[in-house]
C-alpha positions as CSV (number, residue, x, y, z in Angstrom):
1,X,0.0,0.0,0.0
2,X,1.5,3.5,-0.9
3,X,2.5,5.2,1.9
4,X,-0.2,8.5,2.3
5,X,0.6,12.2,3.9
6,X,-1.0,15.5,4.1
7,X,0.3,18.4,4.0
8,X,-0.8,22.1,5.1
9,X,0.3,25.4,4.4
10,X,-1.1,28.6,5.9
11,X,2.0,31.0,5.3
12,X,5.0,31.4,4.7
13,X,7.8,30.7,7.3
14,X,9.0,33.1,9.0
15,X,12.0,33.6,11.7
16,X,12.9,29.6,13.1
17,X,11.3,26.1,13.2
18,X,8.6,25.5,14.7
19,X,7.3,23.0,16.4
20,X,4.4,23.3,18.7
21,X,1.3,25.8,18.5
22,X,-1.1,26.0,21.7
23,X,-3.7,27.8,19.5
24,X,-3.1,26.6,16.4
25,X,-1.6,29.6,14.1
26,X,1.9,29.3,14.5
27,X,2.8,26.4,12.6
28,X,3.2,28.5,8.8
29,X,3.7,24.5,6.8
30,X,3.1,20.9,8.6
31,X,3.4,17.1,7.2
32,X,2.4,14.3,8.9
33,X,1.4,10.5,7.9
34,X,-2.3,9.7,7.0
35,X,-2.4,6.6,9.0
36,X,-2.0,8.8,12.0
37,X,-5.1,9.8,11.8
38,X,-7.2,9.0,15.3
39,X,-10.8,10.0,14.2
40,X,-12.6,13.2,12.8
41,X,-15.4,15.2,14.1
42,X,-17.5,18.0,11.9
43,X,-18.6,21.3,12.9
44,X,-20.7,23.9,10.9
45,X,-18.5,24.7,7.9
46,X,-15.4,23.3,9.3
47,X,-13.9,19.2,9.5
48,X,-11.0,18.4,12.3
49,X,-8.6,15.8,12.0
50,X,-6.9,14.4,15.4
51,X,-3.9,12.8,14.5
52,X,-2.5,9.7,16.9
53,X,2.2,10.1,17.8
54,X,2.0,13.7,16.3
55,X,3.4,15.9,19.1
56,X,6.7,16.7,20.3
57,X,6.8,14.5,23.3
58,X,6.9,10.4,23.5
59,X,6.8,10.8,27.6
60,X,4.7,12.9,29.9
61,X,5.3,13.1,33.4
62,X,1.5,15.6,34.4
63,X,-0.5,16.2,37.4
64,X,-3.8,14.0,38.0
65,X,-6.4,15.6,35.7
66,X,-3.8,16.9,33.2
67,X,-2.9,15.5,29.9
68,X,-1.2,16.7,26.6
69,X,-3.9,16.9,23.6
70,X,-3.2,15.2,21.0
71,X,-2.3,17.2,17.3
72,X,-5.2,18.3,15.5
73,X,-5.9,20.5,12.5
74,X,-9.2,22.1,11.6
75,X,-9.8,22.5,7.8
76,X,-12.4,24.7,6.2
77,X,-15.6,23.8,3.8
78,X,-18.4,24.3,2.4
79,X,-21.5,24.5,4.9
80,X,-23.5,21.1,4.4
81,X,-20.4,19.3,2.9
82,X,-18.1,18.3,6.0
83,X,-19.7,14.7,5.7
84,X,-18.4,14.5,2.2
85,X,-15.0,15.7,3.2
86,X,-14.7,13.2,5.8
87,X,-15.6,10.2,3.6
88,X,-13.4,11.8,0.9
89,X,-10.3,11.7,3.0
90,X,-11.6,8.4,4.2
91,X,-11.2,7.0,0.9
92,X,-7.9,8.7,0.2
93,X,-6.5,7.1,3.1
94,X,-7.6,3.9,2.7
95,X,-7.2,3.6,-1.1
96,X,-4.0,1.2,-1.7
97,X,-2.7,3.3,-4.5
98,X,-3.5,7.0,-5.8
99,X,-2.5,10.2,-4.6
100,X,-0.2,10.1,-1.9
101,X,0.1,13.6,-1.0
102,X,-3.5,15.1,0.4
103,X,-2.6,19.2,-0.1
104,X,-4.6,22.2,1.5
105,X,-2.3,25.2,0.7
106,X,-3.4,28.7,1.4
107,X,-0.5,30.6,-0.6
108,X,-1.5,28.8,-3.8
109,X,-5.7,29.0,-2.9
110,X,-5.5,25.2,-3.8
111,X,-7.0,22.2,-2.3
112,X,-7.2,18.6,-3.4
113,X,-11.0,18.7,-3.0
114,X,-13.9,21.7,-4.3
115,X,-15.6,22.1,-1.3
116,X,-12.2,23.1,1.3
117,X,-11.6,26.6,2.0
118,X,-8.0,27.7,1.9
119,X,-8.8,31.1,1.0
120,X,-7.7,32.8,4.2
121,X,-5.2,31.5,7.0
122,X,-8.0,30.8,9.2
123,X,-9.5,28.2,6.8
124,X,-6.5,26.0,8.6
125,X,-5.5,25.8,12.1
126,X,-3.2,22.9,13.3
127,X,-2.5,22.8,17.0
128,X,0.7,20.9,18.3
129,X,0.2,21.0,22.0
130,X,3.0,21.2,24.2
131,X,1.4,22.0,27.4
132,X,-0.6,20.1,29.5
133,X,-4.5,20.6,29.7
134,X,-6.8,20.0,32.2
135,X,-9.2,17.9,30.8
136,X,-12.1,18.8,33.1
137,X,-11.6,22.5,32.0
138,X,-10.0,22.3,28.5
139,X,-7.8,25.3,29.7
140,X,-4.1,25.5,30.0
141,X,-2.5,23.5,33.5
142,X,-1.5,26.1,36.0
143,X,0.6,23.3,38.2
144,X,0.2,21.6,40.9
145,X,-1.9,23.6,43.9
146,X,1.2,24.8,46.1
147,X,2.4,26.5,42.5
148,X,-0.4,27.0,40.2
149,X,-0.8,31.3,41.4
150,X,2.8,31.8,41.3
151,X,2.9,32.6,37.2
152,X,-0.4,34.7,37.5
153,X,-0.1,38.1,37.1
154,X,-3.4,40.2,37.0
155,X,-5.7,37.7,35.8
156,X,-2.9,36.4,33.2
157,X,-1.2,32.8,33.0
158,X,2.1,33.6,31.9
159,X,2.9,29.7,32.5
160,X,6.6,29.5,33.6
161,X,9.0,31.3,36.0
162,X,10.8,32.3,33.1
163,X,8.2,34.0,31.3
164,X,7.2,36.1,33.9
165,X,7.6,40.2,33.2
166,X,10.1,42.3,34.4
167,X,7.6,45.0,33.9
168,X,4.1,44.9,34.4
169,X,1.5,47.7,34.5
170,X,-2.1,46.3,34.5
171,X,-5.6,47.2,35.7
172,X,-5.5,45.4,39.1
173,X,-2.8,48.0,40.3
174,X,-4.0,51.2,38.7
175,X,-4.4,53.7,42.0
176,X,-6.7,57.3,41.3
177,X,-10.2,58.2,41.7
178,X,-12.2,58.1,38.6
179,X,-11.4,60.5,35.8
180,X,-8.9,62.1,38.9
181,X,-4.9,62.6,37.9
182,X,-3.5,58.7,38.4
183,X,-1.6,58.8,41.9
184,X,0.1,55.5,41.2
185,X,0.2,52.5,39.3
186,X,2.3,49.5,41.2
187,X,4.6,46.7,38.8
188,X,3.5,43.8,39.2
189,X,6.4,42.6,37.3
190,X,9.7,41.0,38.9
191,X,11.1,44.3,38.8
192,X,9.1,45.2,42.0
193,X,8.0,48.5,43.2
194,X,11.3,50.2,42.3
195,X,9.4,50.6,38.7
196,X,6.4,51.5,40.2
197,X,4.5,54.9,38.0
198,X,3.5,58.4,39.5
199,X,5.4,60.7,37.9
200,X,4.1,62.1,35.1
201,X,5.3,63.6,32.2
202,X,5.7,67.9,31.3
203,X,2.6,67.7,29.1
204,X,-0.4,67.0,31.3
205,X,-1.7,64.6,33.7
206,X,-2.6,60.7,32.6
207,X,-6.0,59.9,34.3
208,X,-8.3,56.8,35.6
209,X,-11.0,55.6,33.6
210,X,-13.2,53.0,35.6
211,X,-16.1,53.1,33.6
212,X,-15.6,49.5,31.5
213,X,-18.0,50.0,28.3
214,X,-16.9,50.0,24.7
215,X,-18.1,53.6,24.1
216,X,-16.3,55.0,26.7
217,X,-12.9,53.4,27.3
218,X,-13.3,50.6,24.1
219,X,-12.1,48.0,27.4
220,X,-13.5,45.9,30.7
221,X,-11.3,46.7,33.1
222,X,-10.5,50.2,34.7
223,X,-7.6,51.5,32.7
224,X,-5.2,54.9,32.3
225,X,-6.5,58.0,30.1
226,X,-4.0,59.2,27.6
227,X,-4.4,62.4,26.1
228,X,-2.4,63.8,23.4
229,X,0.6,64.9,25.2
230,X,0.7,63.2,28.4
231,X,2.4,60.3,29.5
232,X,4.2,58.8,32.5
233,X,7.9,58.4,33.2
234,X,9.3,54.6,33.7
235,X,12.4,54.4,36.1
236,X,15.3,53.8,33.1
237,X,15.0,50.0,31.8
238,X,17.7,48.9,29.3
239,X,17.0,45.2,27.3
240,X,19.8,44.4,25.3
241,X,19.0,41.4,23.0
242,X,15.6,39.3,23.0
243,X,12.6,41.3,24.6
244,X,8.9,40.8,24.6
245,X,6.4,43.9,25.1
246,X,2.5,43.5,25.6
247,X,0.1,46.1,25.5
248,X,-4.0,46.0,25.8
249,X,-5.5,49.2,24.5
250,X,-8.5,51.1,23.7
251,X,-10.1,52.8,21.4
252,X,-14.2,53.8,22.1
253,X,-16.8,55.9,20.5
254,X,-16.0,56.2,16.1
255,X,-12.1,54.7,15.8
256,X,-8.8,57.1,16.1
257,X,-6.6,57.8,12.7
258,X,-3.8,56.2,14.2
259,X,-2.4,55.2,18.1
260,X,0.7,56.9,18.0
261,X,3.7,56.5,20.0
262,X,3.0,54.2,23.0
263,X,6.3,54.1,24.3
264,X,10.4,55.0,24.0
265,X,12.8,57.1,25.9
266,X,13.4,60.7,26.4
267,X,15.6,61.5,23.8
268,X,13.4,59.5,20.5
269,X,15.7,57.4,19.7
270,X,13.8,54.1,21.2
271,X,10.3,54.9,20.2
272,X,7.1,52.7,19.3
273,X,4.8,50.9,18.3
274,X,2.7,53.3,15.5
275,X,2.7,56.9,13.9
276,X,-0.4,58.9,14.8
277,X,-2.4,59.6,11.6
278,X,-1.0,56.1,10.1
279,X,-3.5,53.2,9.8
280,X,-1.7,49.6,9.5
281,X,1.9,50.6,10.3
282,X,4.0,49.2,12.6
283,X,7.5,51.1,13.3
284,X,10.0,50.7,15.8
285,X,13.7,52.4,16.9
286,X,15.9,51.3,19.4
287,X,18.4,53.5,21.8
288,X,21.6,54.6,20.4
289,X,19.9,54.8,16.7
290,X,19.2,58.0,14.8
291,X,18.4,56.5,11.5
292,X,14.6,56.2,10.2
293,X,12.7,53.3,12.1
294,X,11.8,50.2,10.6
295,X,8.5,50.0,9.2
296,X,5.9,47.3,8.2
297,X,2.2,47.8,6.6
298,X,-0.3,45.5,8.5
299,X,-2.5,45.4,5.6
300,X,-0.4,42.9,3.4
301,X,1.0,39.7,3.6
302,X,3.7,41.0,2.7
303,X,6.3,39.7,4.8
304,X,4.9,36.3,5.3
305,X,2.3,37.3,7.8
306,X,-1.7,38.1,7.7
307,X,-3.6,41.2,6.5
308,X,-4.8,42.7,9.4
309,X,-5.7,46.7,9.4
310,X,-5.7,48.7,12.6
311,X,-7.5,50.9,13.9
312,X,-10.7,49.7,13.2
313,X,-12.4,53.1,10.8
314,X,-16.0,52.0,11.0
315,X,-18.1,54.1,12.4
316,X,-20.3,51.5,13.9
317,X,-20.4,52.0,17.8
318,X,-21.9,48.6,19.2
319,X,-20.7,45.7,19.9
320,X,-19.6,43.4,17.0
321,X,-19.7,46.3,14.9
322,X,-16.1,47.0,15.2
323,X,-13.1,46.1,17.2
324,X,-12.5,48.4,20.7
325,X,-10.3,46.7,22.5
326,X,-6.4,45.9,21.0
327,X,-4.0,43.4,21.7
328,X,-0.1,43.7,20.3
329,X,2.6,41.8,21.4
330,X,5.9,42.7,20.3
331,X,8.8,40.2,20.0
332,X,12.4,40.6,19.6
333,X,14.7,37.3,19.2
334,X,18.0,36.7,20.0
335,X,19.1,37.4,16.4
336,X,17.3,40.8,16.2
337,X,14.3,39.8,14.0
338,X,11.0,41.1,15.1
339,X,7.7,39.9,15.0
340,X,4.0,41.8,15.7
341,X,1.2,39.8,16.9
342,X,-2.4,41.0,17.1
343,X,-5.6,39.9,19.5
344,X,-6.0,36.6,17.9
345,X,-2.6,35.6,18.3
346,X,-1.9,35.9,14.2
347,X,1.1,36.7,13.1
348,X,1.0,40.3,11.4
349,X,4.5,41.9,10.5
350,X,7.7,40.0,10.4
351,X,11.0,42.6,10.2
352,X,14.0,40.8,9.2
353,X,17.2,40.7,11.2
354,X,19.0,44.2,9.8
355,X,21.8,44.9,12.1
356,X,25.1,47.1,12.3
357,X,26.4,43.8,11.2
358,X,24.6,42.4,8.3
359,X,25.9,42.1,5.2
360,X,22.5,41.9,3.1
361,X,18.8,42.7,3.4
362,X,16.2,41.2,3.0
363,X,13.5,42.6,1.1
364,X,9.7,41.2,-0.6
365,X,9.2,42.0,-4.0
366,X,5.4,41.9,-4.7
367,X,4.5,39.3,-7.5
368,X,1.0,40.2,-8.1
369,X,-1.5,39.6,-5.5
370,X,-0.9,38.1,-2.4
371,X,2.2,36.7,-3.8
372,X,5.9,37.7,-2.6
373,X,9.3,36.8,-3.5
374,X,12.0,36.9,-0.8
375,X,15.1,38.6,-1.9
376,X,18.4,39.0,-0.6
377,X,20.3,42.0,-1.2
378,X,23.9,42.4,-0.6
379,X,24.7,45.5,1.1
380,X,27.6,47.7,-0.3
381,X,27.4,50.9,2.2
382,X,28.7,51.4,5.8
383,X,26.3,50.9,8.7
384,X,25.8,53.2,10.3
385,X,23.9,55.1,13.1
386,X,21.8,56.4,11.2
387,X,21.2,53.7,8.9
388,X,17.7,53.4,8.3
389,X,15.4,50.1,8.9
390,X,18.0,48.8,11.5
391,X,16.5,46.5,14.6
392,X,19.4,46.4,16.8
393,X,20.2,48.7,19.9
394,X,18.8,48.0,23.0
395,X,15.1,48.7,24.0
396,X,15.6,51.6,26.3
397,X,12.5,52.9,28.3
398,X,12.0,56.1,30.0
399,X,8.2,57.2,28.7
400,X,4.8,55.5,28.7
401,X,2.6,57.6,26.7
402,X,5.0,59.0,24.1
403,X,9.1,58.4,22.9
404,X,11.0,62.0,22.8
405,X,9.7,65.5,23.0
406,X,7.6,65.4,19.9
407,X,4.6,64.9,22.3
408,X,2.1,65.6,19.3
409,X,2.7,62.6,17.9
410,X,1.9,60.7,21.3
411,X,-0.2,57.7,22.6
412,X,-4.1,59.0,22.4
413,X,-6.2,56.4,24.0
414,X,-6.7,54.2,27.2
415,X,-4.4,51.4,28.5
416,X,-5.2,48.9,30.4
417,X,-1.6,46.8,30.0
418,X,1.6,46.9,29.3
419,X,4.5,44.6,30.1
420,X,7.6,44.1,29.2
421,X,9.4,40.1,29.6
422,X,13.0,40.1,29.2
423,X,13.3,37.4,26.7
424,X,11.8,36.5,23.6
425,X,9.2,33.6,24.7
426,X,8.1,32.7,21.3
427,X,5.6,32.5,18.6
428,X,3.1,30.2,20.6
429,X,3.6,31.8,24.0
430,X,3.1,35.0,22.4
431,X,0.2,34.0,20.4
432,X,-1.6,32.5,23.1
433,X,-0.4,36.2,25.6
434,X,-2.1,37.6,23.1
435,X,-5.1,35.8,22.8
436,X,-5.3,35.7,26.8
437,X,-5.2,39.3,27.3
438,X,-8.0,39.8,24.7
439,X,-10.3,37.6,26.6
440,X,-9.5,39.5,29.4
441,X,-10.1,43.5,28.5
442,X,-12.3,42.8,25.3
443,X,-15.4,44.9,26.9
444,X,-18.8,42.8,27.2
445,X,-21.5,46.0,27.2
């Protein structure tokens, strides 16, 4: 009998291998043996396959009421054809000879049957669990019951020691009366109360917001009021290599034209994560840089990640109308490429490494559509300072609000979060930060 695969592609790869997703959106190509397969199950317009010796582990050592789930992907279809699909790939599996590649590829838009989707990355999920679940729950295992609260910080899992934040400013903490001048607003992070907030900057006072409604702060939780011009001063952190920063902000009432700078140092030369009066763009400087910042459009998949545009412009004010509440979790890794995440984990910009050492640059060359070739271009000038597009230098933080004295070009909005981790802890740990802290400030009236 021919041996039978399948193979799914929902992007391009970016930045290293890898090999687990908690959520399911980090795994960009995966191949794995058809007579894996365990069973499948249907829902409306969608058919998941649960796959038997797919995961990265061949031991376990859990708690009682904790286990690993086993790999599954979720494909796409046609509403009233997901019995058809499984009895299709029933046959394909069982048939001695044939195909022996069963494709579902959302680059090419090509599928070996009519009725799958792959029109959009979400037409394919595949989840390679690594950490445990509890089965009673279906969420992530926080431990044993002598640890399980000791990697919970304001209502977030961040699952390991390791992963904890250095840096954590969240709406548990937030001290002030409501729309009163913010008095203080305690770290949670490991970096104690020596980082603790109540100064504030030369351009106006940030205030409280406890009203949680989408039309008034676009978030659930009480959170800070940032006008244009204000901010607060952090006590000096400096991150050399591999960071990651988390934010949750707002945005009520009709959508903003842009959220600005949301955080650098007093000088501008670390400043990020947006330009006010830019949708889409994500740009970023670090300290001892005075070139132009990197930037990446949202709104392509361009650099092997998913269109997403931000802010939300519709003028819708309820509920499902339009998105209030935004998640972004910025990661740096050790070899200085960066990587923006949005609410639902996805991946949506990619900067390539482009350091004072590099010798080429990478660079996508639009092929028509959503098509892009990845080119290498040697590099035949000195960098330099004031190179532009460059992602080294180390994240240095003084402001939270705005980066340099250009104040008109600061944060305008609320915040309920921000954190910074000092290490990179990687595309399904971010994704699923991501995806926790949405649950978490996504207003629900």
């Amino acid at each position: 009998m021919t041996k039978k695969f399948f193979l799914f592609r929902r992007s391009e790869p970016v930045g290293s291998t890898k090999r687990f997703s908690e959520n399911g959106v980090d795994i960009p190509i995966l191949g794995v043996s058809a007579d894996q397969i365990a069973f499948m199950t249907a829902g409306r317009g969608e058919v998941n396959i649960t796959f038997n010796g797919a995961g990265m582990y061949e031991e376990n050592e859990l708690f009682v009421g904790d286990s690993i789930e086993k790999t599954n992907v979720t494909i796409s279809c046609r509403e009233g054809e997901e019995l058809k699909l499984i009895e299709k790939i029933m046959l394909f599996v069982s048939k001695p000879d044939g195909r022996s590649i069963m494709k579902f590829d959302v680059l090419e838009k090509q599928a070996v049957f009519d009725d799958v989707k792959v029109s959009s990355v979400s037409n394919i999920t595949a989840k390679i669990k690594s950490q445990p679940t509890e089965m009673v729950s279906q969420k992530i295992s926080q431990g044993d019951p002598a640890s399980r609260f000791r990697n919970i910080i304001g209502g977030i899992n961040f699952g390991t020691r390791e992963n904890k934040p250095f840096l954590d400013y969240n709406h548990e903490l937030l001290i002030g009366n409501d729309e009163s001048t913010i008095t203080l607003w305690r770290n949670s992070g490991t970096g104690s109360s020596a980082y603790n907030l109540a100064q504030h900057g030369s351009g106006g006072n940030v205030t409280v917001e406890t009203d949680t409604t989408a039309a008034t702060t676009g978030l659930s939780k009480t959170c800070a009021q940032f006008a244009v011009g204000t901010f607060l001063n952090i006590p000096d952190v400096t991150i050399e290599d591999d960071y990651t920063i988390y934010f949750a902000i707002g945005d009520p009432s009709v959508g903003t034209a842009g959220f600005g700078a949301l955080f650098g140092d007093d000088d501008g030369e670390t400043l990020g994560f947006s330009s006010e009066g830019y949708n889409s763009l994500f740009t970023m400087r670090h300290d001892g840089l005075d070139g132009k910042p990197f930037e990446q459009i949202t709104s392509t998949s361009e650099s092997g990640s998913i269109r997403y545009n931000f802010p939300d412009k519709s003028r819708f004010t309820e509920i499902g109308g339009r998105q209030f509440c935004y998640v972004f979790v910025i990661r740096r890794d050790k070899d200085f490429n960066v990587y923006l995440h949005n609410h639902e984990g996805e991946l949506i910009a990619f900067i390539p490494a482009f350091t004072e050492r590099s010798t080429s640059k990478i660079q996508f060359i639009s092929k028509g559509g959503d098509i892009y070739e990845k080119v290498s271009r040697t590099i035949s000038t000195k960098i330099t300072t004031g190179t532009s597009g460059r992602t080294d230098g180390n994240l240095f933080l003084q402001r939270l609000g705005t980066a340099g004295t250009n104040t008109t070009s600061s944060f305008s909005g609320t915040l309920a979060r921000f954190g910074v981790i000092k290490r990179d802890i990687g595309d399904s740990n971010a994704s699923q930060l991501a995806k926790d802290l949405y649950d978490l400030y996504k207003p629900i009236s």
